[in-house]
C-alpha positions as CSV (number, residue, x, y, z in Angstrom):
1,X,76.9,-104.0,141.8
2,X,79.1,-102.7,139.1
3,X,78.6,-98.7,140.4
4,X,79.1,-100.4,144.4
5,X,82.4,-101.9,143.5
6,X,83.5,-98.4,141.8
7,X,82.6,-96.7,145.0
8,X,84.1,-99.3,147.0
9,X,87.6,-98.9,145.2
10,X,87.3,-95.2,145.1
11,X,86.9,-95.2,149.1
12,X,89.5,-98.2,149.6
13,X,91.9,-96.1,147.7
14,X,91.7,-92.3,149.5
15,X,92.2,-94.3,152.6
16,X,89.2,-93.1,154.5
17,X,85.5,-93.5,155.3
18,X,83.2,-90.8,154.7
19,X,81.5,-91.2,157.5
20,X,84.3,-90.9,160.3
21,X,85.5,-87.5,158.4
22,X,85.2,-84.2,159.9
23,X,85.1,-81.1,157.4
24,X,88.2,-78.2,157.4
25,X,89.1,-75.5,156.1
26,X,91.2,-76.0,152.6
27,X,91.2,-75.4,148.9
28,X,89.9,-78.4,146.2
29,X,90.8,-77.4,142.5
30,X,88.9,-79.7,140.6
31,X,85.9,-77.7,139.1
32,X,88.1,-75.8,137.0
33,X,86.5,-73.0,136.1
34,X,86.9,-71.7,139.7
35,X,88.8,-72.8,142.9
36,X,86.5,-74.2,145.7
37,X,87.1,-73.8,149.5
38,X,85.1,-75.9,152.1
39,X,84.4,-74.3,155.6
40,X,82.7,-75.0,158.0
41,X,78.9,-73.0,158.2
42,X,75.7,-72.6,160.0
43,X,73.6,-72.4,157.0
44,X,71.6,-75.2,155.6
45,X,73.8,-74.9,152.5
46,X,74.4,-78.8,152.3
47,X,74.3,-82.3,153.8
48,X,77.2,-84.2,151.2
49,X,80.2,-81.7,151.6
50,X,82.2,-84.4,152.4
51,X,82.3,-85.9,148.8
52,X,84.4,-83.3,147.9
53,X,87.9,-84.3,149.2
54,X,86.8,-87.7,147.3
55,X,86.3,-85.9,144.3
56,X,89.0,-84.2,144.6
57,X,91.3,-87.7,144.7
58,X,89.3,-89.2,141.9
59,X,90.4,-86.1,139.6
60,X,94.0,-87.2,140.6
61,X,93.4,-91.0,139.8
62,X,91.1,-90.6,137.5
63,X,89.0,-93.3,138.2
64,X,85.7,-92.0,137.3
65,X,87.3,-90.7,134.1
66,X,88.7,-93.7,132.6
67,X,85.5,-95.5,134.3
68,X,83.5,-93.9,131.9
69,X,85.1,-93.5,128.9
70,X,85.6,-97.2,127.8
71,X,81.8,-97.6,128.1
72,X,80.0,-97.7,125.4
73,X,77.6,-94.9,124.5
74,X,74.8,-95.5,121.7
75,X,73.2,-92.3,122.0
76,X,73.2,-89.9,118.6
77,X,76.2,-87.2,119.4
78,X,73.8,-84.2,118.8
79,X,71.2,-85.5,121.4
80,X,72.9,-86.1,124.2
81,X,72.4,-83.4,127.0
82,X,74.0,-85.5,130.3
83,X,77.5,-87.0,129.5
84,X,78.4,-91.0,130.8
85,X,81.1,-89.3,133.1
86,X,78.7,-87.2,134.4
87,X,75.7,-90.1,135.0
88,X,78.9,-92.2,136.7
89,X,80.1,-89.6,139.5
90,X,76.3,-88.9,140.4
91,X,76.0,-92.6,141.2
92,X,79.5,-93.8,142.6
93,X,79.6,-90.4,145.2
94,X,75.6,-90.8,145.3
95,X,76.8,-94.7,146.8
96,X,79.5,-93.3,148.8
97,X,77.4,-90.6,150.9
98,X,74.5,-93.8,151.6
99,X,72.2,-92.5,148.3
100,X,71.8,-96.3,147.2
101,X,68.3,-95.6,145.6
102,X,68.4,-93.8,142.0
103,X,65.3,-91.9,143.4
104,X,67.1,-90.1,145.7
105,X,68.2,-88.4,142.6
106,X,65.3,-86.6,141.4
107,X,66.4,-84.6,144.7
108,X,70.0,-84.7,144.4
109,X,70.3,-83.8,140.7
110,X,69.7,-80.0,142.2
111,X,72.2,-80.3,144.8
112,X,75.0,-77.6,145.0
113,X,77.9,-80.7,145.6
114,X,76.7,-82.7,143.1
115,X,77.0,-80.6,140.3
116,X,80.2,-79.9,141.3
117,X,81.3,-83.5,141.3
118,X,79.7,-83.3,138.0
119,X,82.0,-80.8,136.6
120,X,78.7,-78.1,136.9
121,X,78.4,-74.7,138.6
122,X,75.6,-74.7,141.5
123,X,73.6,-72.5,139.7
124,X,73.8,-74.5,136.0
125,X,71.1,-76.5,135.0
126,X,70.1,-79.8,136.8
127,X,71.5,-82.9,136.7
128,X,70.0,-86.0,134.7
129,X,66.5,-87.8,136.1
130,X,66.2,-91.0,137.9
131,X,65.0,-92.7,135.1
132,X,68.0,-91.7,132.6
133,X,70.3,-93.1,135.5
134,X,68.1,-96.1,135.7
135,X,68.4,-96.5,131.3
136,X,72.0,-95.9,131.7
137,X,73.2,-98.3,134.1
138,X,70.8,-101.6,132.2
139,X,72.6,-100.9,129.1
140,X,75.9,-101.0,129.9
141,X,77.1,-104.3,127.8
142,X,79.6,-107.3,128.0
143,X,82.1,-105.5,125.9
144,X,82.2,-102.2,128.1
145,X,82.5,-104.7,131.4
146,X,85.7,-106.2,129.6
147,X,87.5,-102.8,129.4
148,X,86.3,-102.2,132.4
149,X,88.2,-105.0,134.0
150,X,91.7,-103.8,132.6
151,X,91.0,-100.4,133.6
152,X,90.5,-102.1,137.5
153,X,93.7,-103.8,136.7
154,X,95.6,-100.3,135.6
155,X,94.8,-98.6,138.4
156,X,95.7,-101.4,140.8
157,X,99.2,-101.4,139.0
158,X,99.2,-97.6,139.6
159,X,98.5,-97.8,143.3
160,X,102.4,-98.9,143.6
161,X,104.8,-96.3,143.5
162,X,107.2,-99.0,143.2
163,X,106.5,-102.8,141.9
164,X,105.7,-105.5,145.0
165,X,108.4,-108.1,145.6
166,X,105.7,-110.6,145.9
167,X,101.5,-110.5,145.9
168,X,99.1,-112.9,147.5
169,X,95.7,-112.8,145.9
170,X,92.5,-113.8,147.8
171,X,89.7,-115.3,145.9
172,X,86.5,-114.9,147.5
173,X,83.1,-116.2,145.9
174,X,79.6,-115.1,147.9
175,X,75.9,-115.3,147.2
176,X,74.3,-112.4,145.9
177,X,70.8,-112.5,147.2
178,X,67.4,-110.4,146.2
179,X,64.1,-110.6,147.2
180,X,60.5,-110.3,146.0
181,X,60.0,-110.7,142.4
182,X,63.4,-108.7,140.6
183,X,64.3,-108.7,137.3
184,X,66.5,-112.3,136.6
185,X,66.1,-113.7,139.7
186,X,66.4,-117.6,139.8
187,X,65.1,-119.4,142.4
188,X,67.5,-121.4,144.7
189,X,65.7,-124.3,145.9
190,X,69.0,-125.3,148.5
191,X,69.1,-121.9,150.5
192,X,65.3,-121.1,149.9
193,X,66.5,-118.0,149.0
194,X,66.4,-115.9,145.7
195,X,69.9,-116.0,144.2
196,X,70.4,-113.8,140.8
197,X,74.3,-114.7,140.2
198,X,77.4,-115.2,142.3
199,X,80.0,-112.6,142.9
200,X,83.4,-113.2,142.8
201,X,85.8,-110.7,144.3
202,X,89.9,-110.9,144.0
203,X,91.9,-109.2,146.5
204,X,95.6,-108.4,147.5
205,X,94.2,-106.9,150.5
206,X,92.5,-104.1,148.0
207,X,90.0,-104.9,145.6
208,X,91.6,-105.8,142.4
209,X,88.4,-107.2,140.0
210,X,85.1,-107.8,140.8
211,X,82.8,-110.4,138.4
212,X,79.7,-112.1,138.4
213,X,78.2,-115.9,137.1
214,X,74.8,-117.1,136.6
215,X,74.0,-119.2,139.2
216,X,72.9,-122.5,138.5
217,X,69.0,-124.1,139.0
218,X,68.3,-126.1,141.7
């Protein structure tokens, strides 16, 4: 859920869907080592061109960035071959252009556009494996998820360019149902439905935090 709600905000806050976009020519300076213009071309070059213009606001915002960098990383310094900021763009753009599954990223880590959203060249090595992505996202801990939730709150703040008169904030709580046999699922006797935890949302109409809560027996 955590990645979803990053997405979600990225989206919410360029002010477009990805899917309604149609692609032009302009410039994106990002990837620093070299500009990088999108055009429009025959040649099966790529699907997910359409991240880039997202990738392109989330260098401005810095979502991502910040995103990653309060997490915490327990990996030994000299080991470490695929950074957190890297391992957070694949999934949030991965989410945005409909890749929900981590194993559509044993195919994606070779993609052109997502080693550019990755900060890599096209033709440097590939991205990390499905089952690093799977590793990194179950050990992200309760003290990373606190700084996440200021970060949220600093870059709601930042969406202003001058401070509101007056906010209404919507509470919204909702089920959060699995199926099958998944990892901490608790069964809900009441609904007859598998119910891991609730979610809670807080909006102003944007997202501003996102949380979950065990949800009790029945």
């Amino acid at each position: 859920m955590l990645v979803c709600y990053l997405a979600h905000i990225l989206c919410k806050k360029a002010g477009f869907s990805l899917y309604r976009q149609t692609v032009a020519l302009f410039d994106l300076d990002f990837f620093e080592p070299l500009p990088i213009q999108m055009e429009v071309s025959d040649a099966p070059l790529t699907s997910d061109a359409g991240l880039l213009p997202l990738r392109q606001f989330d260098q401005r915002i810095g979502l991502t960035k910040e995103f990653a960098a309060v997490l915490d990383d327990p990996r030994h310094p000299d080991l470490i071959e695929d950074s957190f900021t890297e391992m957070v763009r694949m999934r949030v753009f991965g989410i945005l252009a409909g890749y929900e599954d981590q194993n559509d990223h044993d195919t994606l880590r070779t993609d052109a556009v997502f080693k550019l959203i990755a900060d890599r060249s096209p033709t440097d090595t590939d991205l990390t494996s499905q089952p690093t992505l799977s590793r990194f996202e179950n050990q992200i801990n309760i003290a990373s998820l606190k700084r996440l939730r200021k970060v949220f709150v600093d870059q709601f703040i930042a969406s202003f360019a001058e401070p509101p008169l007056s906010l209404t904030f919507d509470l919204d709580a909702v089920d959060d149902p699995t199926y099958g046999s998944q990892q901490l699922t608790l069964f809900h006797a009441r609904r007859r439905a598998g119910v891991g935890q609730g979610a809670g949302w807080l909006t102003v109409p944007q997202a501003v935090a996102a949380w979950m809560r065990r949800n009790s027996r029945w």
